[in-house]
N, C-alpha and C positions, 0 to 999 in steps of 0.2 A: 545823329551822324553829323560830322563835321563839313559840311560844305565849300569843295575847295574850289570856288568862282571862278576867283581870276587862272588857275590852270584851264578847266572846263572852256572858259571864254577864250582865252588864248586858242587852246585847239577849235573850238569853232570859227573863230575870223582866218586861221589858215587853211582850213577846209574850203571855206566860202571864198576865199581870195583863187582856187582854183577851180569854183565852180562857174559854169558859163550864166545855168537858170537858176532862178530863183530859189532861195535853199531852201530843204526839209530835212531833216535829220533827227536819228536818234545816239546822243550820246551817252555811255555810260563810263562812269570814274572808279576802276576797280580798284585803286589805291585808297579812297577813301570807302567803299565797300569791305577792305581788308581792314582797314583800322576801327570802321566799327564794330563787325564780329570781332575783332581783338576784343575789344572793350566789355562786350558783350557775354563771352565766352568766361574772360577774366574776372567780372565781378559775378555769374552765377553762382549762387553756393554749392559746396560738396552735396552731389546728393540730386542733381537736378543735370539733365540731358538736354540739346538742343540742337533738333533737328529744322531741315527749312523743306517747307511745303511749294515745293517746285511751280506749283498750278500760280506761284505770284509770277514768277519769271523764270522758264526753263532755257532760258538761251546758254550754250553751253559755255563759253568764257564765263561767266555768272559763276557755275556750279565748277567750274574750275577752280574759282577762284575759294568758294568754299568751303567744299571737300575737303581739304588737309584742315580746317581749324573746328567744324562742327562734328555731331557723334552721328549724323545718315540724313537720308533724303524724304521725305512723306512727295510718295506718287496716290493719285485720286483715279488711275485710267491703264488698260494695256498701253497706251500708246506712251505712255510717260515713263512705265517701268519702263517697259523696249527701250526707251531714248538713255534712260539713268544706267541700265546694262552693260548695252552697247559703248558705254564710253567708261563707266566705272564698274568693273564687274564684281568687287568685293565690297563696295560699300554700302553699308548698312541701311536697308528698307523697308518702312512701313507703308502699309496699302489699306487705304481710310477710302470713304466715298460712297454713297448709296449707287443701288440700280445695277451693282458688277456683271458683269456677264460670265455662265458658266467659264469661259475661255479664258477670262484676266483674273480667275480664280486659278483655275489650273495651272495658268504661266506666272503667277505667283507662287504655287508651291515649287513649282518645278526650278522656277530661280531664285530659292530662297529666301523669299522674303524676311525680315526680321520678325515681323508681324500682320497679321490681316485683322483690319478695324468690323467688323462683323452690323452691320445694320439692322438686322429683320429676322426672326424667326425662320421666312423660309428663305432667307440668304444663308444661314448656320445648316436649315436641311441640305440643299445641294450641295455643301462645300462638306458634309458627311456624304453623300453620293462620290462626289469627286474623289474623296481623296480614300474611299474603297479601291480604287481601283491605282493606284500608288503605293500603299502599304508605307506611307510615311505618316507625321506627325504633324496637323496643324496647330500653328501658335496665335493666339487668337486675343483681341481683346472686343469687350462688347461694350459698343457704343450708348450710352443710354441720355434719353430725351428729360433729365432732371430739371422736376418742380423746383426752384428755390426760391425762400421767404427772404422779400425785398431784393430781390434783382432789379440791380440797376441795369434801367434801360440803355441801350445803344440806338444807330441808325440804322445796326443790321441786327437781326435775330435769329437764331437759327434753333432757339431750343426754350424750353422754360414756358412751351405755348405749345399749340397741334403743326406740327411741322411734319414733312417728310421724312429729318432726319432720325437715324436710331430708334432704340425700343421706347417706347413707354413702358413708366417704373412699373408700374400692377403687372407686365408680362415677364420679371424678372424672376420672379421664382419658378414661375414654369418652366424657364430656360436654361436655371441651374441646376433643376434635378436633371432635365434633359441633358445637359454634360456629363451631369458623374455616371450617366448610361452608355457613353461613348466617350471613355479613355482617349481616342484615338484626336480627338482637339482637346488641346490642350489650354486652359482658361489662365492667360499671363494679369490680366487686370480689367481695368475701365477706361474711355475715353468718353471724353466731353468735351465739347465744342457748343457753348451754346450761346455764343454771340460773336461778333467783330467790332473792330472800330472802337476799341476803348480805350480813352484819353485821360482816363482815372488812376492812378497805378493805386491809390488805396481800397477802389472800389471793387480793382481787380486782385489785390490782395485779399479781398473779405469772400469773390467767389472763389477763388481759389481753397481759400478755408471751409468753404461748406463741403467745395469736391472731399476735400481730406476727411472730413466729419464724418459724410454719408458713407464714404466707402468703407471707413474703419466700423459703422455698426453693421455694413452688411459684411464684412470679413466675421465680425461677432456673430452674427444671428445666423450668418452659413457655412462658418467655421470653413475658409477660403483661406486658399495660402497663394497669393500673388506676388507678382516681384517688380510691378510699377505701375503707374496710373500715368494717363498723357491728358494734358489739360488743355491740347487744341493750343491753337494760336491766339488771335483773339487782340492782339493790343495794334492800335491804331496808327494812323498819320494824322496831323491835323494841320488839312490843306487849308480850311479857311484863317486858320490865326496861327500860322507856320512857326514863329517866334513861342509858340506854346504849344512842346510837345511833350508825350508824354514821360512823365518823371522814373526815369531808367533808375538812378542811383536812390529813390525813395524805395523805387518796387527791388530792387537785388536787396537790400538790405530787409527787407518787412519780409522777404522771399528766405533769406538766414535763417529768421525766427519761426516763420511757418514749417520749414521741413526738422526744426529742432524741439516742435512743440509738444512732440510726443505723439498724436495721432496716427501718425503713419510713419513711426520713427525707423528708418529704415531702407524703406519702398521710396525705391527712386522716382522723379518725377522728370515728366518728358514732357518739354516743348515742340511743340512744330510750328516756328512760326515762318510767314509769309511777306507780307506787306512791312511789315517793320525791317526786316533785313536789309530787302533791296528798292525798296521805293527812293530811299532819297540820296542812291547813285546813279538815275537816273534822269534825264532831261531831253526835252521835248522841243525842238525848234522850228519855226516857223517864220516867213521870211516876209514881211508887208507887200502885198502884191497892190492894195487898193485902200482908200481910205473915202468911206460915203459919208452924208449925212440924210438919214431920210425922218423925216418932222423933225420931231426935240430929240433924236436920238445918234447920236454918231458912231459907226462902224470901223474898224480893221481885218480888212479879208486878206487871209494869210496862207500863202502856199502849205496844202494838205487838211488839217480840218477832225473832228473827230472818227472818220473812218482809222484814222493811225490812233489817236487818243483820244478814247471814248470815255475815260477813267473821269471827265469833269461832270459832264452829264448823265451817266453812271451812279456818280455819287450826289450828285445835285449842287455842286458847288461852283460858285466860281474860283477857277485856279490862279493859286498867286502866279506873277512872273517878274522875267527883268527884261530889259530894253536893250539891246547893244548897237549904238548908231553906225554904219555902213556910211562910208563917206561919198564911193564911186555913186555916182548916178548917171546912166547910161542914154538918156534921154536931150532932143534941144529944148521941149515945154518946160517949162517951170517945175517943180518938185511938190508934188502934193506933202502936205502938212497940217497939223493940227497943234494944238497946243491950250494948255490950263482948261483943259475938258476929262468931259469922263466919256470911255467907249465900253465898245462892248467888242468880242471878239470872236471871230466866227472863219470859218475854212469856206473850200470848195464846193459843199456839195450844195442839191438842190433841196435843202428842208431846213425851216427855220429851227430845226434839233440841232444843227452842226454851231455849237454854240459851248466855246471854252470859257471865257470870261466876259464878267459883265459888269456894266456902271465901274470899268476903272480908273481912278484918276490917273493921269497923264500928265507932265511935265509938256512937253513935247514928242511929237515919232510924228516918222515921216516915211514913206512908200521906198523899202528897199532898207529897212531899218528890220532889224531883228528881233525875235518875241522868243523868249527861249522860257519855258517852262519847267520848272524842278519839281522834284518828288513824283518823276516820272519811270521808278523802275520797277514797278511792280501794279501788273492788273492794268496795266496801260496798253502799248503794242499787241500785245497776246489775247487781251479780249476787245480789241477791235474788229470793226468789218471791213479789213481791209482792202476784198473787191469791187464794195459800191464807189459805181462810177468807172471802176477800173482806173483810178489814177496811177501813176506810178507810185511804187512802195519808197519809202524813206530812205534815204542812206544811212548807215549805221557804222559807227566804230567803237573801240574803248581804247581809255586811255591806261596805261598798264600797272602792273602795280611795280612800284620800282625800288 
């Protein structure tokens, strides 16, 4: 995604120019959010779906913005369908996610899901329980926990090893004769999801080939007639070396070849992804409150802290950022400042975890000077702990798409 700063920056220093304390803010830029699913949507090939897994950022301007250009929503929760509903009630929805509870099965069928991502043996038994007593037709895909030879590692893993999620392959044949015993769910294909955070697009080219592989011999060996495979989200940000992400126009084209290569000539394939959509129209602000130095190590303590964006420490990085100097200084003392050092960056709270960036070099900043953090829209605000300490919550706006 294209990064449009100096707008972004403009609407922060007019925000801050009316605010009395010290700023916190969440910005997002749904203009350049819009021209990257353009982009996005535009070079997919024929043949390939793309939906966005909400659970990155369900704020509803976001899913606004959206809705009209991708094919539906991946919810992981009742609480997620109810909210995609409640505001879009014909848009198309998958319901993925271990742990379901009877209830956000049932208000799945009842509000028609497009799909239900199925995890467990006895998550397929209740959801035959359940939906006896509806006389409808579940549409179902089953999650499965696949070995693949030479998977490339990621920072996250969610499959390819003993995990929570999805079946293990040896329980799948016991689970597809168990379907052709009960007509009444309906088996549409497969999902897999068995990693995040991939910076590869060839690497994630080649697991995407083995999903195609495997699925086309178990269609062979169980003579299955499906009508798409979702291959999970899965492609990354890469906070620490931002200038290097990952190669979109290498993976849509090697993406051409794979759904033309005969294996699954046909059977649509479906993305959900998350993190890639909306992280990098969003950003993170923080306003210099203090400036320490304690032994060889110099600090910036900055209005808010990881309770609002937990997303650094989270993923173990330090997050890049940019400076924006603030001229008014409200003070008669002298101006705390630093200069041709390295800091480390750290919020409000009381634990030396509240810790955004570290050892970074510094030109200059000075106490009232701005830290504004990008690749802040997605898995940021939303899995934060927002009540410790009970600071006040951030302000937020977006800048429109125009």
């Amino acid at each position: 995604m294209e990064l449009r700063l100096a707008e972004v920056f403009a609407s922060i220093r007019a925000v801050h120019a009316d605010t009395e304390e010290p700023l916190c803010a969440y910005v997002y830029d749904l203009q350049a959010l819009y021209q990257h699913v353009i982009r996005l949507v535009s070079t997919l090939p024929q043949g390939c779906e793309l939906f966005y897994a909400i659970k990155a950022n369900s704020d509803l301007p976001l899913l606004q913005t959206l809705e009209p250009l991708i094919d539906g929503f991946e919810v992981s929760s009742g609480g997620e369908l109810d909210w995609v509903r409640e505001h879009f009630a014909d848009v198309p929805v998958i319901f993925s996610g271990p742990g379901k509870l009877d209830q956000e099965i049932n208000r799945a069928i009842e509000q028609n899901v497009d799909c239900l991502h199925i995890e467990s043996l006895n998550e397929l038994w209740r959801l035959a329980e359940i939906i006896k007593q509806t006389g409808k037709v579940a549409k179902i895909l089953l999650r499965v926990n696949l070995a693949v030879d030479d998977l490339a590692k990621t920072s996250l893993m969610m499959g390819g090893k003993p995990t929570p999620f999805g079946f293990h392959v040896q329980q799948l044949k016991d689970c597809l004769e168990w379907l052709r015993a009960h007509p009444e769910i309906r088996l549409r294909g497969f999902h897999f999801h068995l990693l995040s955070h991939q910076l590869d697009a060839r690497a994630h080219l080649q697991l995407l080939a083995a999903y195609q592989l495997q699925v086309r011999e178990w269609c062979d060996e169980y003579a299955l007639d499906i009508d798409h495979i979702n291959v999970g989200g899965g492609i990354g940000i890469n906070y620490r070396q931002p200038e290097q992400q990952f190669d979109w126009a290498t993976f849509s084209a090697g993406l051409a070849a794979l759904v033309n290569n005969g294996n699954l000539l046909g059977i649509p394939m479906r993305f959900e992804l998350g993190r890639y959509i909306t992280a990098a129209c969003g950003y993170y602000v923080m306003q210099v409150i203090d400036i320490k130095q304690s032994y060889d190590k110099n600090f910036l303590i900055g209005r808010g802290g990881t309770h609002h964006f937990r997303t650094p420490y989270a993923q173990g990085h330090s997050h890049p950022l940019h400076l924006l100097p603030i001229n008014a200084w409200p003070y008669a003392f002298p101006r705390p400042e630093i200069s041709d050092a390295k800091v480390s960056i750290v919020g409000q709270l009381c634990t030396p975890k509240d810790l955004l960036a570290y050892d970074v070099p510094i030109d200059t900043v000075r106490c009232g000077d701005l830290m504004i953090f990008p690749y802040a829209g997605a898995y940021a605000w939303n899995i934060s702990h927002h009540e410790f300490l009970r600071h006040p919550h951030p302000t937020q706006w977006y800048l429109p798409v125009e």
